[in-house]
C-alpha positions as CSV (number, residue, x, y, z in Angstrom):
1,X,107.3,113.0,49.6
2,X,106.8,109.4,50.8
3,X,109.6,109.9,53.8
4,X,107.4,112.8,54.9
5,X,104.1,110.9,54.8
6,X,105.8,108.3,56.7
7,X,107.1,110.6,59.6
8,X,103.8,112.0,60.0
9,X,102.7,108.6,60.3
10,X,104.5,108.1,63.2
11,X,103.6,111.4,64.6
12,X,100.0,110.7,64.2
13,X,100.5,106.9,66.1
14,X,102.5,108.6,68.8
15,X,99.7,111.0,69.7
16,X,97.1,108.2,69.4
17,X,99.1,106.3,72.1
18,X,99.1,110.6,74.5
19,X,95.2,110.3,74.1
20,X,95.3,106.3,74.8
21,X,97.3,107.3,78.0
22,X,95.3,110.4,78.8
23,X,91.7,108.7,78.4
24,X,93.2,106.2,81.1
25,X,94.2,108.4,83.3
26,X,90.7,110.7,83.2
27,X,88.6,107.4,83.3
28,X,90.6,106.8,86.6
29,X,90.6,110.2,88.5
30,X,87.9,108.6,91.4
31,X,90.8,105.3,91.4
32,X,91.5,104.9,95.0
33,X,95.6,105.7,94.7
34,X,95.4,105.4,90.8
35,X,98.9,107.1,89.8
36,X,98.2,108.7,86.8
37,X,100.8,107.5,83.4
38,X,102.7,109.9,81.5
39,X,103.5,109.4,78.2
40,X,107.3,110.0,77.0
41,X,108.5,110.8,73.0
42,X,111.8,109.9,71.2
43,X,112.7,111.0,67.7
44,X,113.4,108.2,65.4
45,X,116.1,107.6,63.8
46,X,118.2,110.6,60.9
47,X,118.7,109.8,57.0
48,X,122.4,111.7,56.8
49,X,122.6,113.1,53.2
50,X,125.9,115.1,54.5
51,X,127.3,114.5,58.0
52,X,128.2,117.9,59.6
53,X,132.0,118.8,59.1
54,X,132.3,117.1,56.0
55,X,135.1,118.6,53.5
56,X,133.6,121.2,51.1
57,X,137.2,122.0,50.1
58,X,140.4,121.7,51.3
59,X,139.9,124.8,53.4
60,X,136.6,124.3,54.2
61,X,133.8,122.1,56.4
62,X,130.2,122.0,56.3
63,X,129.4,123.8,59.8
64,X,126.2,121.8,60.4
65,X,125.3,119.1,57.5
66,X,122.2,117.6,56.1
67,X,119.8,115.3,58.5
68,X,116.5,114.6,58.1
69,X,114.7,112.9,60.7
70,X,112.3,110.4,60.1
71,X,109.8,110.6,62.9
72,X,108.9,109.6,66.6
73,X,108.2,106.5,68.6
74,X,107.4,106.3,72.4
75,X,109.9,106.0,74.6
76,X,107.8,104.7,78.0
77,X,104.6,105.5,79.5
78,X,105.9,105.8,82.9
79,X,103.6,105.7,86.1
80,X,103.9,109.0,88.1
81,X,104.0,107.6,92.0
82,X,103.2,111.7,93.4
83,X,100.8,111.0,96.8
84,X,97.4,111.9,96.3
85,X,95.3,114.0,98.4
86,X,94.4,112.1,101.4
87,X,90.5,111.5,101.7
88,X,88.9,111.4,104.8
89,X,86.0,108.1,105.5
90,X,85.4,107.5,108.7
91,X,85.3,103.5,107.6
92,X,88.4,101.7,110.3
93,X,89.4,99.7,107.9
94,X,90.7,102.4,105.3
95,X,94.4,103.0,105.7
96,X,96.7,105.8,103.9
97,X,100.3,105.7,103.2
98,X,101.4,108.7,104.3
99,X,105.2,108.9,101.9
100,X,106.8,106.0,100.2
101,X,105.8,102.1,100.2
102,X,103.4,99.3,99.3
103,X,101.5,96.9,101.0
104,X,101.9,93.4,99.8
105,X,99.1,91.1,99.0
106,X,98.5,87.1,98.0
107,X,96.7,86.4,94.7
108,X,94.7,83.5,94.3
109,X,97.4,81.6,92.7
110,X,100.2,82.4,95.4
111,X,101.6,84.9,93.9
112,X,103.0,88.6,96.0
113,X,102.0,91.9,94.7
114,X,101.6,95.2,95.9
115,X,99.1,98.1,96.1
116,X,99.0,101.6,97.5
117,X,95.1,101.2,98.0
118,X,94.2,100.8,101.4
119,X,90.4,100.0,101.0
120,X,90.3,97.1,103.0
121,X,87.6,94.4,104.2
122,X,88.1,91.5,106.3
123,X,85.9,87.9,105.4
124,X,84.1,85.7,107.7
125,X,86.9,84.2,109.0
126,X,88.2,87.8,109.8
127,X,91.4,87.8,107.9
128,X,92.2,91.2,106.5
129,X,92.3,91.8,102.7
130,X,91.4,93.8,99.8
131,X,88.4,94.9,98.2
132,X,89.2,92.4,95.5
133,X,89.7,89.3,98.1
134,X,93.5,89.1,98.3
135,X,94.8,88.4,101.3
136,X,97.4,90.9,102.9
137,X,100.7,89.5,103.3
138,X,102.1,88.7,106.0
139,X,98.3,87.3,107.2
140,X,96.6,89.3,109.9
141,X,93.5,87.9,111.4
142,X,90.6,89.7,114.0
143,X,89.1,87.2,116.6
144,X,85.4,87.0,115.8
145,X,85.0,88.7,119.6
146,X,86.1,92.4,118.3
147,X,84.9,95.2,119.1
148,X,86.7,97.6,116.0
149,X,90.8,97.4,115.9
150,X,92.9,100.3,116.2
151,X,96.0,100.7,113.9
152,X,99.1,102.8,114.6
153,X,100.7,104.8,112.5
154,X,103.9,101.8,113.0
155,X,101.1,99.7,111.6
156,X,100.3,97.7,114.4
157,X,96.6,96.4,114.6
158,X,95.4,95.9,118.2
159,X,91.6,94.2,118.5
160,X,89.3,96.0,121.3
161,X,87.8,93.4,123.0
162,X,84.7,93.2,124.3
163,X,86.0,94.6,128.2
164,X,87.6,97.1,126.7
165,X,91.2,95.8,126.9
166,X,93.4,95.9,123.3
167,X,95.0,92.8,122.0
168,X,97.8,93.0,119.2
169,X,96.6,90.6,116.8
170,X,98.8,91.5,113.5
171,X,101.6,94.1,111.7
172,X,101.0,95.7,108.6
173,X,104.2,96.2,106.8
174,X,104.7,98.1,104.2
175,X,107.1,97.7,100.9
176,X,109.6,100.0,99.3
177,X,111.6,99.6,95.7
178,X,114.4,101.2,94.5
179,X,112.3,101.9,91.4
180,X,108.5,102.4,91.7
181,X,108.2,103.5,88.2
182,X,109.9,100.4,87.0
183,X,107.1,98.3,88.7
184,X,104.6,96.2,86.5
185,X,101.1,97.6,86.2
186,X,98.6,94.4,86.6
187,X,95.1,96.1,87.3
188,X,92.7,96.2,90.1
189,X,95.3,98.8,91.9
190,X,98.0,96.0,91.8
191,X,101.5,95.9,90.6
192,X,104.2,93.2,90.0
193,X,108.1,93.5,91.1
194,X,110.1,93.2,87.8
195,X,114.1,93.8,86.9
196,X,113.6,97.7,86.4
197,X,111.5,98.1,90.2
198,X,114.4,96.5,91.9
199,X,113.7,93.9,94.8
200,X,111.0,94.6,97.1
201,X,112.2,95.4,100.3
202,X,109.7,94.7,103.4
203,X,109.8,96.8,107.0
204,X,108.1,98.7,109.5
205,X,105.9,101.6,108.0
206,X,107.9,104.8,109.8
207,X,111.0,102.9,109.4
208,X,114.1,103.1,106.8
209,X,112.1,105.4,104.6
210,X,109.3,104.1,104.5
211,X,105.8,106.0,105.4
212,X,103.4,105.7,108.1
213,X,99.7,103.9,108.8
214,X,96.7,107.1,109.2
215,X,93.5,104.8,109.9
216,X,89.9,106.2,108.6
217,X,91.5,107.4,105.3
218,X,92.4,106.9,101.6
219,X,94.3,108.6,99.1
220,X,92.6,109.7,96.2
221,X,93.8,109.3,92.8
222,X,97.0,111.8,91.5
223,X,95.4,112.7,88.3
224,X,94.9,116.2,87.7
225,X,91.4,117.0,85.4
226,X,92.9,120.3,84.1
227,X,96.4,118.9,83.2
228,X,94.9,115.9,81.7
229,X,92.5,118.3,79.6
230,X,95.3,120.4,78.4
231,X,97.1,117.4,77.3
232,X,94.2,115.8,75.2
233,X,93.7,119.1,73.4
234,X,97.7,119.1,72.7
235,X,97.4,115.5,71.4
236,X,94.4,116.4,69.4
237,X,96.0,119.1,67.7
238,X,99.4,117.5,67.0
239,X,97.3,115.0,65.3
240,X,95.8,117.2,63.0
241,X,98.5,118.8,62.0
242,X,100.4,115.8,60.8
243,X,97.2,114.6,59.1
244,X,97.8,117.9,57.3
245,X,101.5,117.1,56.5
246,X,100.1,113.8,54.7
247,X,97.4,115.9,52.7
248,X,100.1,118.2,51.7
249,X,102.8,115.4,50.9
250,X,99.9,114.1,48.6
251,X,99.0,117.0,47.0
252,X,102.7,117.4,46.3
253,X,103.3,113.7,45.3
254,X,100.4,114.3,42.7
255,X,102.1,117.6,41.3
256,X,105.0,115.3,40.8
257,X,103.2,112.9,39.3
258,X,101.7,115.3,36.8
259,X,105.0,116.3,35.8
260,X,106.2,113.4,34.9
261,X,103.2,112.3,32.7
């Protein structure tokens, strides 16, 4: 009775970590590229009373044996790096990455990471970064004489200056891992290389895989409302129902009990 109030214990934290993940994604379906996590089980280890094909007799084996698992535990909450629907703006400085890649950024403290939000801003200095103030990587500047840039899908920024002529003043490259899903979720639509991404390997968007610049847009988040629904309701239930394996192990445990005084 206490092994099966125990499994259910672990069933009950495993759901509360499904509705952790699931409340994350739903309070970030309006995230500008927000890639939604999925959650992923594993059953715990099995208590082996009899190992299947153990000797019954010398002529016989047991066809299946006794095992009796002793719960779950999350396996990963893995990010899900689908595209999301592309979202028209009309704002020049909104980029989508149309396929596969990244574009890198510079924290405050030097450090390289990457985002698939495109929202960006430039500062009074006109150097190009995010919403957040990290500069893009490598640094692209617009001479304070600009008229609007134009970006190609190649990622090349030209300035329109004020005759009318364009001006390349920068290249926005893009990123690609072996591994997106192994990459290091830090907020504010950033992530961090680590062992299970792989390297981060910079080129030309259009180029070696990698997907292409579409100026005066930005992809939405990949979370679907209904899915996400469906899934909360599944956790909710699962829940309950191994609160009610505890209330029964109880109730048993107290027969037991009863029994013995």
């Amino acid at each position: 009775m206490l092994r099966a109030i125990n499994t259910a214990a672990t069933g009950m934290d495993a759901m509360q970590t499904n509705l952790d993940n699931v409340a994350n994604n739903l309070a970030n379906v309006n995230t500008t590229a927000y890639k939604k996590g999925t959650a992923e089980f594993q059953d715990l280890y099995y208590q082996t009373v009899r190992a299947p094909g153990s000797q019954v007799s010398a002529d016989t084996a047991m066809p299946t044996g006794v095992q009796v698992g002793v719960g779950v535990k999350t396996a990963s909450v893995h990010k899900d790096f689908t595209p999301g629907v592309a979202k028209p703006t009309g704002n020049q400085w909104d980029l989508l990455i149309q396929g596969d890649g990244f574009i890198s950024v510079q924290k405050e403290n030097g450090e390289i990471a990457y985002t698939r939000d495109g929202g960006l801003k430039i500062d009074g200095q006109g150097r190009v970064m995010t919403s957040a103030g990290y500069l893009v990587s490598p640094a692209i500047t617009i001479p304070p004489n600009s008229a609007g840039v134009v970006i190609s899908p190649t990622g090349i920024v030209n300035s329109k200056e004020p005759d009318g002529k364009m001006t390349q003043v920068g290249q926005i490259e893009l990123v690609a891992f072996v591994n997106p899903a192994g990459l290091e979720a830090d907020g504010g639509n950033l992530y961090r290389a680590s062992d299970a991404s792989g390297a981060p390997v910079q080129g030309t968007p259009g180029n070696n895989g990698l997907g292409t610049i579409e100026q005066y847009k930005l992809e939405a988040s990949n979370v679907n409302v209904v899915n996400e629904m469906v899934n909360m309701i599944q956790a909710q239930r699962a829940y309950e129902m191994n609160s009610k394996v505890m209330q029964a192990a109880d109730q048993m445990l107290q027969v037991s009990n009863n029994v013995v005084k």
